[in-house]
C-alpha positions as CSV (number, residue, x, y, z in Angstrom):
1,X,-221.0,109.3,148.6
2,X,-218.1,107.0,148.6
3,X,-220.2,104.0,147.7
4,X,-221.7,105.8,144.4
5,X,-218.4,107.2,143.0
6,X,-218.1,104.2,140.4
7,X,-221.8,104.3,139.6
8,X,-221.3,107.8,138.5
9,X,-217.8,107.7,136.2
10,X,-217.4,106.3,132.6
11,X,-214.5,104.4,132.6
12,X,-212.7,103.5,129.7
13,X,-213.0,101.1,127.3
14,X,-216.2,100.2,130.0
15,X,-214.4,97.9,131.6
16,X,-216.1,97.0,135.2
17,X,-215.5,99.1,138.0
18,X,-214.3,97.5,141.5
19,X,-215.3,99.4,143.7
20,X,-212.1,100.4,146.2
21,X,-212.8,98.1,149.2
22,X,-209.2,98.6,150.3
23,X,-206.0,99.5,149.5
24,X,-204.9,96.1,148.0
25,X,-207.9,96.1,145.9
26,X,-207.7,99.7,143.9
27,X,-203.8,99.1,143.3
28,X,-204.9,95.6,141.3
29,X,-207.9,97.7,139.4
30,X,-204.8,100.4,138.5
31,X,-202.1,97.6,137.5
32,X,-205.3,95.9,135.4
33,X,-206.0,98.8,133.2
34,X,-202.6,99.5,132.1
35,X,-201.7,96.1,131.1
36,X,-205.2,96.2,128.7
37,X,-203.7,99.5,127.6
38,X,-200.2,98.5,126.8
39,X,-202.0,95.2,125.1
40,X,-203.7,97.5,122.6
41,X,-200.4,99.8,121.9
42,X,-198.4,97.3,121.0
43,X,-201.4,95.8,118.8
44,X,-201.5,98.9,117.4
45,X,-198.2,99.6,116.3
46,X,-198.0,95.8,115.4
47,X,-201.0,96.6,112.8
48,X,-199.0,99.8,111.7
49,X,-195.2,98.4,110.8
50,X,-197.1,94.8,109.2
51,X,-198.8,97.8,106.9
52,X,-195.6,99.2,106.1
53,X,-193.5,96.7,105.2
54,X,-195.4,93.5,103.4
55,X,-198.2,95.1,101.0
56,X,-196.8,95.2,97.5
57,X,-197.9,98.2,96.1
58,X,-197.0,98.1,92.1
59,X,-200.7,97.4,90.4
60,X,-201.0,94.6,87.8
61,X,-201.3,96.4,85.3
62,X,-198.1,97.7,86.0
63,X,-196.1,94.5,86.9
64,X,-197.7,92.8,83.6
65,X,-196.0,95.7,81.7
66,X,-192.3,95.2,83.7
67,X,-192.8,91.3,82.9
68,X,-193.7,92.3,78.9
69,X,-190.9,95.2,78.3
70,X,-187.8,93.6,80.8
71,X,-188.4,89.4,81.2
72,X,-186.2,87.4,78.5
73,X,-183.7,90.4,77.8
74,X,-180.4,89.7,78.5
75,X,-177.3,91.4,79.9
76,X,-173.9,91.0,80.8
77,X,-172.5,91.8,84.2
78,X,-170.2,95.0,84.5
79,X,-169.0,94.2,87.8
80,X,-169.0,90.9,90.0
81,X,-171.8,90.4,91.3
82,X,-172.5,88.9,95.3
83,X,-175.5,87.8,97.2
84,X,-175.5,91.0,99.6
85,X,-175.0,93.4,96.5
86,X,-178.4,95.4,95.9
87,X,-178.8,99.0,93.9
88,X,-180.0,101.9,95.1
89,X,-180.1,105.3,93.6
90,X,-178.4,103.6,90.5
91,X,-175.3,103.0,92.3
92,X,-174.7,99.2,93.5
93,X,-173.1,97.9,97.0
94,X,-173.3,96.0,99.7
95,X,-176.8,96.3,101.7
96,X,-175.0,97.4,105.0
97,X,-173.2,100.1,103.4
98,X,-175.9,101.9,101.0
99,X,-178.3,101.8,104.3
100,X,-176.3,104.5,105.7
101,X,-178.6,107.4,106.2
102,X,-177.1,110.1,103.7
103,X,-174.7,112.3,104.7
104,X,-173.1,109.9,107.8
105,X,-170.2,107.3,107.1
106,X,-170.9,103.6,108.0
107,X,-169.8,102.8,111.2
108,X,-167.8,99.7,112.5
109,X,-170.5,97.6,112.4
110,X,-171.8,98.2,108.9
111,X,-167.9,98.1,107.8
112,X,-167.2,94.8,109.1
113,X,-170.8,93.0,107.5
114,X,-169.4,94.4,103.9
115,X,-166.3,92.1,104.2
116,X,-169.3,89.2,104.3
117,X,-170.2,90.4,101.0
118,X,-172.0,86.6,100.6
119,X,-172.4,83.9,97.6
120,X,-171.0,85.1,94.5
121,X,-174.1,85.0,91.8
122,X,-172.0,86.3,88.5
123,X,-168.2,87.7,87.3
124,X,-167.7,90.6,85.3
125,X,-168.5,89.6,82.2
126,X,-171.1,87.1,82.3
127,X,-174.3,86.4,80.3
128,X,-177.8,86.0,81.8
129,X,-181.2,87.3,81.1
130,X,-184.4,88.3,83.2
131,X,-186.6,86.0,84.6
132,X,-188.6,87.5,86.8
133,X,-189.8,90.9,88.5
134,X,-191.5,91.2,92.0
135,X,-192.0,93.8,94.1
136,X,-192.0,91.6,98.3
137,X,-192.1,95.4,99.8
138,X,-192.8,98.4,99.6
139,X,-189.4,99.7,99.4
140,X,-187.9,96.7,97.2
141,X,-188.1,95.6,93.9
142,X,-186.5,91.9,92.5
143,X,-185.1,91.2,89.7
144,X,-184.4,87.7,89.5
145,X,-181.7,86.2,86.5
146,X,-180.6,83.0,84.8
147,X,-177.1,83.1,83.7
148,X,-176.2,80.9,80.4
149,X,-175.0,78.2,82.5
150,X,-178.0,78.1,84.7
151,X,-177.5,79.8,87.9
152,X,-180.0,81.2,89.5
153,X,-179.9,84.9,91.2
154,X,-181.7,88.3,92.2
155,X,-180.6,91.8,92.3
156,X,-182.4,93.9,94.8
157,X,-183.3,97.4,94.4
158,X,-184.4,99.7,96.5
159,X,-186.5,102.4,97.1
160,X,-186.3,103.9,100.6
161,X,-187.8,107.3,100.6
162,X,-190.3,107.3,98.1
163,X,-191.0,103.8,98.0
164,X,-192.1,101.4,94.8
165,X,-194.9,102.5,93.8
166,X,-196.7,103.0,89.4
167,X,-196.2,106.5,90.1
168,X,-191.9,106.0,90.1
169,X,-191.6,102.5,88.5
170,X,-191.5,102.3,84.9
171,X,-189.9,100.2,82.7
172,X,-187.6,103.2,80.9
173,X,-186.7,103.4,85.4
174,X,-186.3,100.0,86.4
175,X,-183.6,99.4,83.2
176,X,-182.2,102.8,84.1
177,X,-181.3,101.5,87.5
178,X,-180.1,98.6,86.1
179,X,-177.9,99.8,83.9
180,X,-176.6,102.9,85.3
181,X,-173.7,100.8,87.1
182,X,-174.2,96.9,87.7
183,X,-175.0,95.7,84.0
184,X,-175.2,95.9,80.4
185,X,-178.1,95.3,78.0
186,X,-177.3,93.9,75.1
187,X,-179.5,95.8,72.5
188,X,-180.9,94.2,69.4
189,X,-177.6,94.5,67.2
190,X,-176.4,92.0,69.4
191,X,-178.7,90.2,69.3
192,X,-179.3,90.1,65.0
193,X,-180.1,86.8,64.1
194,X,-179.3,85.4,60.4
195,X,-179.1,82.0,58.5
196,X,-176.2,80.5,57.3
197,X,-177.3,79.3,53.6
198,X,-176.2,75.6,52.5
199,X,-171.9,75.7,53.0
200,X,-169.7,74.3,50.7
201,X,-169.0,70.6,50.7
202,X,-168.1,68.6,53.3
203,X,-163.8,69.5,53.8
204,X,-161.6,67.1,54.6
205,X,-160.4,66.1,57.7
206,X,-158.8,69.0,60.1
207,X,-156.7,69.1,62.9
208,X,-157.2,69.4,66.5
209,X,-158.0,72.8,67.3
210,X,-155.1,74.3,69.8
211,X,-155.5,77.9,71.6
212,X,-154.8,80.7,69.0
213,X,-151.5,82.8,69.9
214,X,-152.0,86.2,71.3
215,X,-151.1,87.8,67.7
216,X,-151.3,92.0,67.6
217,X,-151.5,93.6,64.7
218,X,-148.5,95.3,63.9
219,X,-149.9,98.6,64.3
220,X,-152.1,97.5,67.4
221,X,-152.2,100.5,69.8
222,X,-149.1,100.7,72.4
223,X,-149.0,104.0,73.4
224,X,-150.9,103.9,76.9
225,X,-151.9,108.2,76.1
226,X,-154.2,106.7,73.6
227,X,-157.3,104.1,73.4
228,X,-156.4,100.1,74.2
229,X,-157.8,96.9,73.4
230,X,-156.9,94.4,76.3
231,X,-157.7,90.7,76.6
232,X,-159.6,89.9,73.5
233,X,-161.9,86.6,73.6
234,X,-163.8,85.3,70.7
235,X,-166.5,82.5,71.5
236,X,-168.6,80.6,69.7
237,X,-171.2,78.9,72.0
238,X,-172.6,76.0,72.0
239,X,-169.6,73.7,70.6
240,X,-171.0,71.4,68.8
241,X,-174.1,72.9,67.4
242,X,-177.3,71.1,65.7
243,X,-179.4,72.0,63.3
244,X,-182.2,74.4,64.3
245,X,-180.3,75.5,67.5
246,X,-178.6,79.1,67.5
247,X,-174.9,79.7,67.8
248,X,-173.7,82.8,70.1
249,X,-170.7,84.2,68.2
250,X,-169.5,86.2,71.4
251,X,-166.4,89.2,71.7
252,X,-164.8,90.0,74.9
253,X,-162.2,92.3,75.6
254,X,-161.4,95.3,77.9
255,X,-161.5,99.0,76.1
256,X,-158.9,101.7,77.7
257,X,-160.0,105.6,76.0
258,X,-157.1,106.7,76.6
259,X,-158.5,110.4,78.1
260,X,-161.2,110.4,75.3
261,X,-165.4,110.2,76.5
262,X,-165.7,107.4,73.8
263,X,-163.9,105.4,71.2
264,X,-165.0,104.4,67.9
265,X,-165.2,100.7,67.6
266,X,-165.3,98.4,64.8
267,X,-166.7,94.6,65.5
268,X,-166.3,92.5,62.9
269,X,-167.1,88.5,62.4
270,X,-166.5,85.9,60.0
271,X,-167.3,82.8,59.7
272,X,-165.1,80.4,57.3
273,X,-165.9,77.1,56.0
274,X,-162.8,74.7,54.4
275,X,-161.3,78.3,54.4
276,X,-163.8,80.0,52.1
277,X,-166.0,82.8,54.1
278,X,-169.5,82.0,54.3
279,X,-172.4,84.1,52.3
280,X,-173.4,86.9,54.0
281,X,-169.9,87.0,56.0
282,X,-168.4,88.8,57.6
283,X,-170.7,91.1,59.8
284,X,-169.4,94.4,61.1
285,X,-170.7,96.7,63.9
286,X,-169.7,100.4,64.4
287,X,-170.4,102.2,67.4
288,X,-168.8,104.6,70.1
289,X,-167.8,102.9,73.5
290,X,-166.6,103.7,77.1
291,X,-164.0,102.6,78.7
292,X,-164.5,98.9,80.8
293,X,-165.4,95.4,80.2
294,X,-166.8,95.3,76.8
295,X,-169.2,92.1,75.5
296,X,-171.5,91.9,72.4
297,X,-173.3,88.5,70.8
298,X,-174.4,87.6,67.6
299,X,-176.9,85.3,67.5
300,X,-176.9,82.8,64.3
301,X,-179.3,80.3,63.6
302,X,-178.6,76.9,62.3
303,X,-180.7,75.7,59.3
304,X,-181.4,71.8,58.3
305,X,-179.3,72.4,55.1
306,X,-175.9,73.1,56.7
307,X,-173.3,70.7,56.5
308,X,-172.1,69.2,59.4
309,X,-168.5,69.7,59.5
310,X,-165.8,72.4,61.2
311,X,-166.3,75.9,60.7
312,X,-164.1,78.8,61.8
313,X,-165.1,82.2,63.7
314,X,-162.8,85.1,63.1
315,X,-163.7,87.8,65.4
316,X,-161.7,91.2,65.3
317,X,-161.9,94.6,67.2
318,X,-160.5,98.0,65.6
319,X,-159.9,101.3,67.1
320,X,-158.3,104.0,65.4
321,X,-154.8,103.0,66.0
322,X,-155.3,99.2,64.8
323,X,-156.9,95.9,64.8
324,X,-156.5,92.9,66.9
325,X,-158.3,89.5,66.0
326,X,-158.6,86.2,67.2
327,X,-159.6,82.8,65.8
328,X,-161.5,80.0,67.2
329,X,-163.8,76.5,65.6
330,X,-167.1,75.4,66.2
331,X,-168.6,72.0,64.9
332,X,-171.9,71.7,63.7
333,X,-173.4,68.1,64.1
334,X,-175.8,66.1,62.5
C-alpha cells in the first residue's frame, strides 16, 4: 500500500515523486517543493511591480498633441526652481515631502532629504521654453526646458492615484499644472512681434552707457495700504543685435496689491533713435495682475534696412497711483 501511494497522487506542478525511502529522504522532497514555489512567487510578483511601474501609458496620438499645443512655448519661473522640486496636485515641492500620504506630516526622515533640495535648474524670474514632454511611468510625466542661456532641466509631475493616462492628460491639464504655482506662460501679447521700419540716419557718436538711476516718479506709490511697483528692470536682449535676428524688449519688476485681488497695469515701451521715437513706438499693454514676480517680452524683429547704430529702450510700468520707468541701449550691428 505504502509502495503505491505516489503512483496514485497528482502532485503539483508534476514534479517527480520520490518515493519516502526514509526519513532523510521525504524531508529533501518537502524542502525541494517550497524553494520551486517561493521561485515562482517572487517571479510573480517581479512580473507584477515591472508592469506597474515602466509601461508608459499616454497613446501617440496623445503625446503628438502635448508635443504640438506645449513644445516651443515659453515661460518664466515664479519661484526658484531645484533638481528635487516636482508638482503634484498643482502645488510644487520637494519629492520627499509631497510623497507624504495625505493627511500624515513628513517624518524626520522626509524632513531632513528636503534640506538636500539638489542642483538649482532656474531663479524666480527666468526665461526658458519647452522642449520636450515624456511620460517614463505610469505615474510621472516630464517636462523638460531650455532656459535663454542654455541650461538644460525637467520638472516632474506626478500622478499617484489615478496615474497618467489620455483619459486625465490633456494639454488645457498639463499647462494647468504647470501654471497653477511653479511658472508663468507668457501668452501671445508678449510675445507680438513687429518690424522696426528704416530709422533715421546714422546719429553721431554717444557716450558710454552707465546704469540708469533708480528715478520714481513723483507721484510713484508710497503708501504700503495701496498697490507697489518694486525692483523694476528693463532689458533688451541680445546686445548687439543683427539684422534678421529678434530683440527681446523684456520688463521685470515685483507687483505689491496692496489688499486688492488684482491691479490694473499699464506696460508701455519705446524705442528712441538719436532721441526721436521710432514709427510704430511706443507699444502699451493693459491688463489686471496679481501680486508676485511679474515678467513680460516683446519680441521685435530686426529688418536689413535698419541702421546700425545705438538705440534706446524706454520701458515704464503704471498703476493707479503712478509711473515708474527705466532706460537702457541696445546696438544693432552690421
Amino acid at each position: 500500500m505504502t509502495a503505491n501511494r505516489c503512483d496514485n497522487l497528482t502532485w503539483v506542478f508534476s514534479l517527480p515523486c520520490i518515493k519516502p525511502y526514509s526519513t532523510a529522504t521525504n524531508t529533501k522532497t518537502i524542502i525541494f517543493r517550497i524553494t520551486i514555489l517561493s521561485l515562482l512567487l517572487v517571479f510573480a510578483l517581479s512580473l507584477l511591480l515591472s508592469g506597474c511601474s515602466t509601461t508608459p501609458v499616454l497613446s501617440t496620438k496623445r503625446t503628438s498633441e502635448l508635443h504640438e499645443a506645449l513644445i516651443g512655448r515659453e515661460f518664466v519661473f515664479r519661484t526658484d526652481w531645484y533638481e528635487k522640486y516636482t508638482i503634484y496636485k498643482g502645488e510644487y515641492g520637494h519629492e520627499a515631502i509631497l510623497s507624504t500620504p495625505e493627511g500624515k506630516k513628513p517624518s524626520h526622515v522626509q524632513l531632513k532629504r528636503a534640506e538636500r533640495p539638489g542642483e538649482l535648474q532656474a531663479i524666480a524670474g527666468t526665461l526658458a521654453h519647452i522642449s520636450d514632454i515624456k511620460s517614463t511611468q505610469y505615474w510621472l510625466l516630464k517636462v523638460y526646458f531650455s532656459t535663454e542661456k542654455g541650461q538644460q532641466g525637467e520638472i516632474s509631475i506626478w500622478q499617484l492615484d489615478k496615474g497618467i493616462h489620455d483619459d486625465i492628460v490633456t494639454a488645457a491639464w498639463l499647462e494647468d499644472q504647470l501654471s497653477h504655482s511653479a511658472i508663468k506662460f507668457l501668452d501671445k501679447a508678449d510675445m507680438e512681434i513687429d518690424e522696426i521700419k528704416k530709422a533715421l540716419p546714422t546719429p553721431p557718436l554717444q557716450p558710454t552707457l552707465t546704469a540708469a538711476p533708480k528715478r520714481v516718479h513723483t507721484s510713484a506709490p508710497k503708501v504700503a495700504s495701496g498697490p507697489v511697483i518694486n525692483d523694476l528692470e528693463a532689458t533688451a536682449s541680445p546686445s548687439p543685435v543683427r539684422h534678421g535676428e529678434t530683440l527681446k524688449l523684456i520688463l521685470n519688476y515685483s507687483l505689491q496689491s496692496g489688499g486688492s485681488d488684482s491691479v490694473e497695469v499699464t506696460e508701455t515701451r519705446n524705442l528712441l533713435y538719436n532721441g526721436k521715437t521710432l514709427p510704430g513706438y511706443p507699444k502699451q499693454r493693459v491688463e489686471h495682475k496679481h501680486s508676485g514676480p511679474q515678467t513680460s517680452i516683446f519680441r521685435q524683429r530686426i529688418p536689413p534696412k535698419a541702421n546700425p547704430g545705438t538705440y534706446t529702450y524706454k520701458g515704464e510700468v503704471c498703476i493707479e497711483t503712478g509711473c515708474i520707468s527705466r532706460l537702457t541701449r541696445f546696438t544693432i550691428s552690421q
